[in-house]
N, C-alpha and C positions, 0 to 999 in steps of 0.2 A: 706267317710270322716273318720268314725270311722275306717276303715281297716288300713286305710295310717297311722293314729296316730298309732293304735297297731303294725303295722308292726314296725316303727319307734321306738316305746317305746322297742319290742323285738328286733333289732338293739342294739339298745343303752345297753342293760342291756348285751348282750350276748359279747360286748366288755371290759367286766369287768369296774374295779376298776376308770381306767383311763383314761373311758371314761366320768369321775365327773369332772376331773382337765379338761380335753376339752370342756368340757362344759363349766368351770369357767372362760377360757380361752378367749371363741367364746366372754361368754357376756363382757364382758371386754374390748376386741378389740373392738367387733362391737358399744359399747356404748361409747367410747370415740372414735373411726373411724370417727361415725355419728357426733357426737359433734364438732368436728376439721370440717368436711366438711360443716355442719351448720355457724360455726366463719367465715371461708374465703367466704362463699356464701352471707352471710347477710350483708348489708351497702352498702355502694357505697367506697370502696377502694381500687378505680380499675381505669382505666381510658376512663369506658365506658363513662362520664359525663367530658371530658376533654373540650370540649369545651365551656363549664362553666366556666373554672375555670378562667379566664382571668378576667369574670364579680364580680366574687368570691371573687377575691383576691381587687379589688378595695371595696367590703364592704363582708367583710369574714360575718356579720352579718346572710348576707343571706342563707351562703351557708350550706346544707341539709348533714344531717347525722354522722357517725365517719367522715369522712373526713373534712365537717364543723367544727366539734370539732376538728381534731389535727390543722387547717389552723388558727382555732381562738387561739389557743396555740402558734404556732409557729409564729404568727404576733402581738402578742398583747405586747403594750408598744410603748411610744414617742420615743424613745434612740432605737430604733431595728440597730444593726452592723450586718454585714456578718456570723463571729463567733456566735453571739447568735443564729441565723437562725439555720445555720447548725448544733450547740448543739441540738437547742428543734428536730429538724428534724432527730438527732441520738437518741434522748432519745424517739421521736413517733414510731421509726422504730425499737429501740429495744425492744418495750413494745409491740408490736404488732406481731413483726416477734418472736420472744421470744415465747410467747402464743400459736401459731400455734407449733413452735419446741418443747416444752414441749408435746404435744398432739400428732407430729409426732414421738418423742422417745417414746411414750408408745406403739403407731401403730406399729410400726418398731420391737420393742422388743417382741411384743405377734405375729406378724408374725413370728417372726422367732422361738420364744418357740414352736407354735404351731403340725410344726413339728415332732419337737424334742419331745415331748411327746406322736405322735402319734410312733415315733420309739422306745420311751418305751415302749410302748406296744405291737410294736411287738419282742421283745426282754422279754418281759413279757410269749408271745403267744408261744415264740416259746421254750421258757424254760418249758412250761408248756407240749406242743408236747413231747420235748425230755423223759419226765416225766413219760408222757401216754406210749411212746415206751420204757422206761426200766423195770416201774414196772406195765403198766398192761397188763392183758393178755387178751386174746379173744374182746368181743364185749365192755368191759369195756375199755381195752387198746384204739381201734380202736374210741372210744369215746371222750377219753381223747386228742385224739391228734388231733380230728375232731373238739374238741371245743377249743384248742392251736391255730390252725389255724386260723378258725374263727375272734381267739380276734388281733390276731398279723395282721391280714388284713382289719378289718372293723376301727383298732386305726389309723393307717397308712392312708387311706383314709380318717376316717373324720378328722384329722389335716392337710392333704392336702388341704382337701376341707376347712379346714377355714381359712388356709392362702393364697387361692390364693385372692378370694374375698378383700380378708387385705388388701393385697398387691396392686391390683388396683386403692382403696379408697386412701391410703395411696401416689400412681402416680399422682393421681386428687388433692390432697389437699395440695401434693409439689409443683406441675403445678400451681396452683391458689397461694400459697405463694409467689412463684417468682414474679405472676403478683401486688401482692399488692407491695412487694418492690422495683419493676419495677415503681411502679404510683408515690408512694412515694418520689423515686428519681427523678423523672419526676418533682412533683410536687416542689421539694426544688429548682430544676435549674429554675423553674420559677416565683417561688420567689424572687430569687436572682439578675435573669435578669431584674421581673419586678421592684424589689422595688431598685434596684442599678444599674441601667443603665449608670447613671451618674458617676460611679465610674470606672467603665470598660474601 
C-alpha cells in the first residue's frame, strides 16, 4: 500500500507544475459530479411511484417526498384554473431542472478544461525536451529531455483519465434529468385530466 502511494506521489510530482491545477480540477468535477448525481438519485421524482399518483392527487396530503411537496404546490387553493396548474408546474420544473443544469454546466466545463490542461502540459514537456536538446550536452542534455517527456506524457494522461470518468457521470445525471422532467410532465397532464375532465 505504501509503494502504490509513493509511486503515485512520484508520478504526480514528476509532471511538474500542472499537475496542481489537475488536481484542482479532478476535485472539483468529481465533488460537484457526485453532488448533481446525489440530487437526481435522491426522492422519488421520477415515475417509479406512478401508480400512486392517482391515490395522491385525490389527498396530495399523503403523498411522500419532493414530489409530495411540488403536488401539494401545484394543487393547493379553492379557485385552482388550468393556467395556474401549468404556472406552478413551470415554475416546479424550472426550480428543479435548473439545479441539475447548473451542476451539469460545471460537469461539462471541468470535463472539458481537464484536457486542455493536461495538453498544457504537454506543451509545457515538450518545450522543456526542446531545451534539454539545444542547450544541454551529454548525460545532462539526455536528462533534460527524458524528464520533458515524462511531464508532457504523464499531464496528458492524467487529464484524460479525469475526464473520461466526468464525462460518464455527467451521461447518467443528464439521462436521470430527462427522466425527472419526463415524470413531471407526466405528472401536470394528469392533473389536468384529473382535476378538469369536465372541461375537456
Amino acid at each position: 500500500m505504501w509503494s502504490i502511494f509513493r509511486d503515485a506521489l512520484q508520478t504526480f510530482l514528476t509532471g511538474g507544475g500542472i499537475m496542481y491545477m489537475l488536481a484542482s480540477v479532478a476535485f472539483i468535477l468529481y465533488a460537484t459530479a457526485f453532488a448533481a448525481l446525489a440530487y437526481v438519485s435522491r426522492g422519488n421524482l421520477n415515475d417509479k411511484e406512478a401508480a400512486d399518483w392517482p391515490k395522491w392527487l385525490e389527498d396530495p396530503a399523503n403523498a411522500p417526498g419532493r414530489l409530495g411537496e411540488a403536488l401539494r404546490y401545484v394543487v393547493h387553493g379553492e379557485r385552482l384554473t388550468i393556467k395556474t396548474v401549468q404556472r406552478r408546474m413551470s415554475e416546479v420544473r424550472m426550480n428543479v431542472v435548473a439545479a441539475i443544469d447548473r451542476r451539469l454546466l460545471v460537469v461539462g466545463t471541468l470535463t472539458a478544461a481537464a484536457p486542455l490542461a493536461g495538453l498544457l502540459g504537454t506543451v509545457m514537456g515538450m518545450l522543456a525536451m526542446f531545451s534539454g536538446l539545444a542547450h544541454g550536452k551529454g548525460q545532462a542534455g539526455m536528462q533534460a529531455v527524458a524528464k520533458g517527456m515524462q511531464e508532457a506524457l504523464i499531464t496528458t494522461q492524467t487529464g484524460l483519465t479525469i475526464a473520461l470518468p466526468g464525462l460518464f457521470i455527467a451521461l447518467i445525471v443528464k439521462s436521470k434529468r430527462d427522466a425527472v422532467s419526463a415524470a413531471l410532465a407526466r405528472l401536470e397532464s394528469l392533473i389536468l385530466i384529473t382535476r378538469f375532465h369536465r372541461e375537456h
